[in-house]
C-alpha positions as CSV (number, residue, x, y, z in Angstrom):
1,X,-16.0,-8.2,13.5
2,X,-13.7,-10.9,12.5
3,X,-13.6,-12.8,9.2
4,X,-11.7,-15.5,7.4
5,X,-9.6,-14.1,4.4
6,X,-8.1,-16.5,1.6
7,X,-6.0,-15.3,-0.8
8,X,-5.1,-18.4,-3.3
9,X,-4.6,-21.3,-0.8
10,X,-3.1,-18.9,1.9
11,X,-6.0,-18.1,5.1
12,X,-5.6,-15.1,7.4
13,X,-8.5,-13.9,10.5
14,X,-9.0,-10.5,9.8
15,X,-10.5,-8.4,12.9
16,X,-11.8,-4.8,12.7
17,X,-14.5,-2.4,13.9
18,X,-13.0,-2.4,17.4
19,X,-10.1,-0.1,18.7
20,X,-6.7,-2.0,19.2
21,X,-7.4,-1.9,22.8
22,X,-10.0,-4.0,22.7
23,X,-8.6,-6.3,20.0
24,X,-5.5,-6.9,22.4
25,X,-7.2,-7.1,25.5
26,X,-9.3,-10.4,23.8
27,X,-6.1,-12.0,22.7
28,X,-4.3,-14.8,24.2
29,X,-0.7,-14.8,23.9
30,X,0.0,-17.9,24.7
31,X,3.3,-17.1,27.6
32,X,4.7,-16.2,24.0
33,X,7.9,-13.6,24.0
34,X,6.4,-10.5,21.8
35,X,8.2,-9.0,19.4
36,X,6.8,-5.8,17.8
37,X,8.4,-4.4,14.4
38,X,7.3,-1.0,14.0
39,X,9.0,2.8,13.2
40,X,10.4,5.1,15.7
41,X,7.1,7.2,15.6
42,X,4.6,4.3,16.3
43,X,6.8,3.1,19.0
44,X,7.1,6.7,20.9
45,X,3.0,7.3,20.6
46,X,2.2,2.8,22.0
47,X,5.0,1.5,23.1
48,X,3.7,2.1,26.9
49,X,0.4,1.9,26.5
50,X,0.5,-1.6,24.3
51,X,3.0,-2.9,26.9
52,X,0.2,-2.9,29.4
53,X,-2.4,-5.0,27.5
54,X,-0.1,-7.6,27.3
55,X,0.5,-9.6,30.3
56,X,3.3,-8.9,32.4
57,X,5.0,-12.9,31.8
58,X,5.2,-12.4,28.4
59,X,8.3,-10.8,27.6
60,X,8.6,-8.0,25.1
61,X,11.2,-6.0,22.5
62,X,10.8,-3.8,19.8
63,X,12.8,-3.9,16.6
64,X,12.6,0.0,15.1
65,X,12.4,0.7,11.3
66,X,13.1,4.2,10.0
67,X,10.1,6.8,9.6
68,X,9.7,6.3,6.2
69,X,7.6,3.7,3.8
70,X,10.4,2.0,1.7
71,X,11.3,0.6,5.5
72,X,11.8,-2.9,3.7
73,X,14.7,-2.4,2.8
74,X,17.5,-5.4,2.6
75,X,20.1,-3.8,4.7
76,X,17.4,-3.2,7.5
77,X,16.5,-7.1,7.3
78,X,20.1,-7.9,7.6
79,X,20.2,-5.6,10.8
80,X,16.8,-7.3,12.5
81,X,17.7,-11.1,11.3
82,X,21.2,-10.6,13.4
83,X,19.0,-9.1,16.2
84,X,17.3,-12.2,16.6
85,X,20.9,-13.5,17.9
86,X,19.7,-12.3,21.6
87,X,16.8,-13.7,21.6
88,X,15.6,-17.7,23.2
89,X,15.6,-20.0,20.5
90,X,13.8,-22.2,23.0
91,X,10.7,-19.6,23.5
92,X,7.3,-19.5,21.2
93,X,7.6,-16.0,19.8
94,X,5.0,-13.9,18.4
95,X,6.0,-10.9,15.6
96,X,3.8,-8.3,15.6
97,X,4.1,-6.1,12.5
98,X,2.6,-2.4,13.6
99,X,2.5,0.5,11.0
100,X,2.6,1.4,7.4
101,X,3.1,-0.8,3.9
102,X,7.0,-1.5,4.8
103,X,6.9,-2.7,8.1
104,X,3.8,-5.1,6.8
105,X,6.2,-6.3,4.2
106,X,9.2,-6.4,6.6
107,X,7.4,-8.4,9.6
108,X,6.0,-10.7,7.3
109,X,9.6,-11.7,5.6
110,X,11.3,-11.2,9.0
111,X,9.0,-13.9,10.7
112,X,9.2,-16.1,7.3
113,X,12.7,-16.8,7.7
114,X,13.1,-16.8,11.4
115,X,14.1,-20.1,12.7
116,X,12.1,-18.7,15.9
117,X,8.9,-21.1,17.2
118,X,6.8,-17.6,15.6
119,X,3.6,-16.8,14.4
120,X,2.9,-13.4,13.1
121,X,0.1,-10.7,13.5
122,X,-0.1,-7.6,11.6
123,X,-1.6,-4.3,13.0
124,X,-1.8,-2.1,9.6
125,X,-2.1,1.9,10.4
126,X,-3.7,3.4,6.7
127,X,-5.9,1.3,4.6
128,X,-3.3,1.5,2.3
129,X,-1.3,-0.9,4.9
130,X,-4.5,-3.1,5.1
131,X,-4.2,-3.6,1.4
132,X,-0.7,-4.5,1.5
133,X,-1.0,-7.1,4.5
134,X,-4.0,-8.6,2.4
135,X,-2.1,-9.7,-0.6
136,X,0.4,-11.9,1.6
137,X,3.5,-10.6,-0.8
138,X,5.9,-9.2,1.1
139,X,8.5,-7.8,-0.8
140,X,12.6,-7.2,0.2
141,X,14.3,-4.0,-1.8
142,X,17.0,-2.5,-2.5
143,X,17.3,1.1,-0.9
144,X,18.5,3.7,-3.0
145,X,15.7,2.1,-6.7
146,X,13.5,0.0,-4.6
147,X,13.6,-3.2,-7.0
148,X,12.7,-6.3,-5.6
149,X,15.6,-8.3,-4.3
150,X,13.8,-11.0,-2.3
151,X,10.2,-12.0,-2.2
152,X,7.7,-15.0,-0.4
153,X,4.0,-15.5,0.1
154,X,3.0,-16.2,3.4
155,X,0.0,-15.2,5.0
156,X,-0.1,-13.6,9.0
157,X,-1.9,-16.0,11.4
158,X,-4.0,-12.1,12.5
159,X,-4.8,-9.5,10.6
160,X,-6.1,-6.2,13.1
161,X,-7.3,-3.1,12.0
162,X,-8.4,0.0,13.8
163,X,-10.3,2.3,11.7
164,X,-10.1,5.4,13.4
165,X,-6.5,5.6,13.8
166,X,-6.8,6.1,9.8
167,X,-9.6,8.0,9.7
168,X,-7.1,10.4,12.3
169,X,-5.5,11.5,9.1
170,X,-4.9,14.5,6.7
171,X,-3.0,13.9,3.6
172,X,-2.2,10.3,4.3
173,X,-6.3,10.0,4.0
174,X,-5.7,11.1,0.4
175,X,-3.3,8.1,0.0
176,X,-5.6,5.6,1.4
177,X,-8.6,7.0,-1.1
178,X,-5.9,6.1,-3.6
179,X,-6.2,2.6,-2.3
180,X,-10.2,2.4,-2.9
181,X,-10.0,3.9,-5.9
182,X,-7.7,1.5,-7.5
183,X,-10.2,-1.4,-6.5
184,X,-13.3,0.3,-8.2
185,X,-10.8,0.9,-11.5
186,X,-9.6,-2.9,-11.6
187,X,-12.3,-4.4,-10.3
188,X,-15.7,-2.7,-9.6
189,X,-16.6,0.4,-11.7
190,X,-19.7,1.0,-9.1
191,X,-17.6,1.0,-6.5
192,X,-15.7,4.2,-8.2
193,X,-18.8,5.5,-8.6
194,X,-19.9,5.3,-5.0
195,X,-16.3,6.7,-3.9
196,X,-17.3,9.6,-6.4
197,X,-20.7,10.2,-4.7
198,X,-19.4,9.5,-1.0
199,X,-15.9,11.8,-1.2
200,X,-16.8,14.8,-3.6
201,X,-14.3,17.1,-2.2
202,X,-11.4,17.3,0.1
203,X,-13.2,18.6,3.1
204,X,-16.2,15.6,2.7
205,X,-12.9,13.0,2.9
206,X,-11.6,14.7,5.9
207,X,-14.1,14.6,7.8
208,X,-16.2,11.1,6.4
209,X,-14.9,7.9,8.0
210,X,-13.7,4.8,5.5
211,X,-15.3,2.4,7.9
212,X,-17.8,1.6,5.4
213,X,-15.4,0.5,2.8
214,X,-13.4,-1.9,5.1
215,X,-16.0,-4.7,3.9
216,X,-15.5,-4.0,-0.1
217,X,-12.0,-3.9,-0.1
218,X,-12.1,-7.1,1.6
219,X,-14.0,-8.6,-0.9
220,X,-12.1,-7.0,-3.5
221,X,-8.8,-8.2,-2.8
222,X,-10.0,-11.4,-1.5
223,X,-11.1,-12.1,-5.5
224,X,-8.2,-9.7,-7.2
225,X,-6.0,-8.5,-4.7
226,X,-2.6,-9.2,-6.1
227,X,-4.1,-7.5,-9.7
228,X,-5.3,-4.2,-8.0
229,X,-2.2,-3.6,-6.1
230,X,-0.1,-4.2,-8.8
231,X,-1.9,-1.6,-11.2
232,X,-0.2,1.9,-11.5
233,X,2.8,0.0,-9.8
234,X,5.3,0.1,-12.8
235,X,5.0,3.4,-13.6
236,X,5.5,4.1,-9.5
237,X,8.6,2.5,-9.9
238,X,10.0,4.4,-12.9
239,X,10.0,7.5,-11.1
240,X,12.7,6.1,-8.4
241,X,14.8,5.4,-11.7
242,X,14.3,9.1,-13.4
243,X,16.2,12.3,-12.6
244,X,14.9,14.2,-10.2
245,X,12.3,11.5,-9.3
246,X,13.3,12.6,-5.5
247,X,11.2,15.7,-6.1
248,X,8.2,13.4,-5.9
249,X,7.0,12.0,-2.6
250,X,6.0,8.3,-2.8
251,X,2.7,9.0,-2.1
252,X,2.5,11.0,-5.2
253,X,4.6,8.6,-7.4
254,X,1.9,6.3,-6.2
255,X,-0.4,9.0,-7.5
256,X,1.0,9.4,-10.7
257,X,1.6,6.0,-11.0
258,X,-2.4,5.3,-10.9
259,X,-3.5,8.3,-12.6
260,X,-0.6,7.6,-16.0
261,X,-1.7,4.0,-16.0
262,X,-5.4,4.5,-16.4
263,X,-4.5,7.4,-19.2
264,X,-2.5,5.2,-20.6
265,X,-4.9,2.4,-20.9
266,X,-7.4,5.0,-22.4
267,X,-5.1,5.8,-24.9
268,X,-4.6,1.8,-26.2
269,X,-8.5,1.4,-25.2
270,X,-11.6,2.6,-26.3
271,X,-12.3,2.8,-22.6
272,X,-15.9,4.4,-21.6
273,X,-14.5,6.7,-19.1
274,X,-14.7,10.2,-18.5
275,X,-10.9,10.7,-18.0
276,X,-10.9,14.7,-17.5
277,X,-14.4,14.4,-14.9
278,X,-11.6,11.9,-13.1
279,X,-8.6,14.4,-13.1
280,X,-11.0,17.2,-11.9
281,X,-12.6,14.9,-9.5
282,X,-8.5,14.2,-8.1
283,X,-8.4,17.9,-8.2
284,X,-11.1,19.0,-6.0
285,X,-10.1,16.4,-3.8
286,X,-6.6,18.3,-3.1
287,X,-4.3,16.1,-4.9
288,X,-1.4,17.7,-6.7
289,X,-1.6,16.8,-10.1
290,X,1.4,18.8,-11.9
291,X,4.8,16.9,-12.4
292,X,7.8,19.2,-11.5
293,X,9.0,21.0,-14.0
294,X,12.5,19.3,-13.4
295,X,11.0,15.9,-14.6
296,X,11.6,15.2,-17.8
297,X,8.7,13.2,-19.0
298,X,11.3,11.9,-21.9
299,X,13.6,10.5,-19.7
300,X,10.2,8.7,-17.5
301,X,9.1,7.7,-20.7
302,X,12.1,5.7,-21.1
303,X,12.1,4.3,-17.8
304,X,8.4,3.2,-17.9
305,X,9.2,1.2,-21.0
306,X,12.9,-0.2,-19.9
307,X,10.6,-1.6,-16.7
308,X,7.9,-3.2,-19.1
309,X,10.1,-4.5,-21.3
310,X,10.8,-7.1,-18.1
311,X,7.8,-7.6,-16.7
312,X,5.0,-5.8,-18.7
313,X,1.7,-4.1,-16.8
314,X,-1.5,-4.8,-17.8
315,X,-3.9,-1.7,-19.4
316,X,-7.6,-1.3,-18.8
317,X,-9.8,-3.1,-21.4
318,X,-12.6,-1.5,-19.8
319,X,-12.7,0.0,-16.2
320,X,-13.6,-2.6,-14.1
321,X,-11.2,-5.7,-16.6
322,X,-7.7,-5.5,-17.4
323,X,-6.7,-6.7,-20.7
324,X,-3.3,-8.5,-21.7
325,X,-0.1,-7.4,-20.8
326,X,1.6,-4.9,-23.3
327,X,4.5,-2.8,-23.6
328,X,4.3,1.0,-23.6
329,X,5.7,2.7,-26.9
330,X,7.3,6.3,-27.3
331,X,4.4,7.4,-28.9
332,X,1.8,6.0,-26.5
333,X,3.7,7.4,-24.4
334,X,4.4,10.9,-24.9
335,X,0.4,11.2,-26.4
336,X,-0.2,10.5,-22.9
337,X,1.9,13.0,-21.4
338,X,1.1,15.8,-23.6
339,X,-2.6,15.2,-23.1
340,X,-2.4,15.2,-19.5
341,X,-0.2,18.3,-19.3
342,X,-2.8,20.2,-21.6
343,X,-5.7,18.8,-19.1
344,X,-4.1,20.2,-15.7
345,X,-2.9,23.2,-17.1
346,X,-7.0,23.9,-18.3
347,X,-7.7,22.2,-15.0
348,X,-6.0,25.0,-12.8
349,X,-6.9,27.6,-15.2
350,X,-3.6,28.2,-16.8
């Protein structure tokens, strides 16, 4: 299936509900010199077999990104922007972003600033990368905190998505559901509902396809996509800035992140939501929901405000709406904390 996806005055052609095989066997290249951007695992498992859908007079090179999601980092866009040095300046080129939220990211600033002849497709592996490549933010950071250093809007001439490489997942298919769940929170309580009734537990996610939620979130971030990605995101963030914040993966900072934004915005709204039926719900879908002990939810505390205090997030004013911007306080703050603690630890039967 292939659709046209606007995002503010910015147009991509999103394909899907084929394998990539297919995709790229229906796509002309155009004698263009290929250029995939991609991490050192996605290049080992399709290097070789992607090299022989693509006709033999185009030339080809891969540019390799560490195995990791904070891949768009500025020193690694310093290393591929001198790596275009070797390549014709006098050749069409065609980027080719393959893999996870960071090389989206990556790929799309890469070919923004390359003074190649270029046009850029993106080849997202999660949904979670789908999401990403359909806000056209891409996003340069700094490696050790992750801030933002360097940012553009530009919009992939492709967007191609496989969805049973992602439904090939085990945890990461807990991430994605993160992803979904976010739109039916900021956008579409139904939609949360129907997640609930589709994925009651973590064996019906593993083994139930998301193919039937590529069209929503289509639609959902075609109308809010910039608003859902950026909920939960600030309180992300303030774990890379807290002691011990390592101890957290990122896919449960994003967790956290999501989960401590929508208690917070219960606690500054009178939200009609079930929070504790949520929590259990995260539970009995196998996601962990205790902080390490060796967080100090003080010092997070601290962080999450020191963030807002630059750039504040935006609560729920009911689930489905966002209200105004605010800043956390303390005692917001450590209401919500205490709460939650007191939840998982009745949760797990503690």
């Amino acid at each position: 299936m292939q659709v046209e996806f606007q995002q503010s005055n910015e147009k991509s052609q999103v394909i899907y509900g084929q394998t990539f095989a297919a995709m790229l066997r229906e796509q002309l290249f155009h004698e263009r010199h290929v250029i995939w951007c991609g991490n050192q695992r996605y290049y080992d498992r399709y290097a070789d077999k992607f090299a022989q859908l693509i006709a033999s007079d185009n030339p080809q090179d891969w540019l390799i990104t560490p195995n990791e999601r904070y891949c768009n980092r500025l020193d690694q866009l310093l290393d591929f922007a001198r790596s275009q040095l070797r390549f014709s300046t006098t050749q069409k080129t065609l980027y080719i972003g393959l893999g996870n939220e960071g090389i989206m990211e990556l790929a799309t600033f890469l070919q923004h600033v390359s003074p190649l002849d270029s046009q850029l497709w993106l080849i997202p592996m999660s949904l979670r990368a789908l999401a990403q490549s359909l806000t056209f933010d891409a996003t340069i950071v700094e490696p050790v905190t992750q801030k933002t250093v360097l940012q553009v809007t530009s919009a992939p001439q492709q967007i191609l998505f496989d969805h049973t490489l992602a439904d090939q997942q085990t945890d990461g298919k807990l991430v994605d559901l993160l992803t979904l769940i976010s739109c039916g929170v900021v956008a579409a309580p139904d939609f949360l509902s129907e997640l609930y009734r589709s994925y009651p537990n973590q064996q019906q996610l593993l083994n139930q396809s998301f193919a039937a939620f590529i069209a929503p979130l289509l639609q959902y971030y075609e109308g809010q996509g910039r608003e859902i990605r950026a909920f939960g995101q600030l309180f992300e963030q303030a774990f890379f800035a807290t002691s011990n914040g390592h101890l957290l993966s990122d896919s449960m900072k994003r967790m956290f992140g999501l989960v401590f934004t929508l208690a917070w915005s219960a606690e500054v709204s009178e939200l009609d939501f079930n929070f504790k039926n949520f929590v259990v719900w995260l539970y009995h879908l196998g996601y962990p929901l205790a902080l390490p002990q060796e967080i100090s939810t003080a010092e997070y505390g601290q962080q999450v405000i020191a963030f807002a205090q630059k750039k504040p997030p935006r609560p729920l004013k009911k689930i489905g709406q966002l209200d105004l911007p605010q800043v956390p306080t303390e005692r917001e703050l450590a209401a919500v904390f205490d709460r939650y603690h007191q939840l998982v630890e009745k949760i797990r039967g503690k």
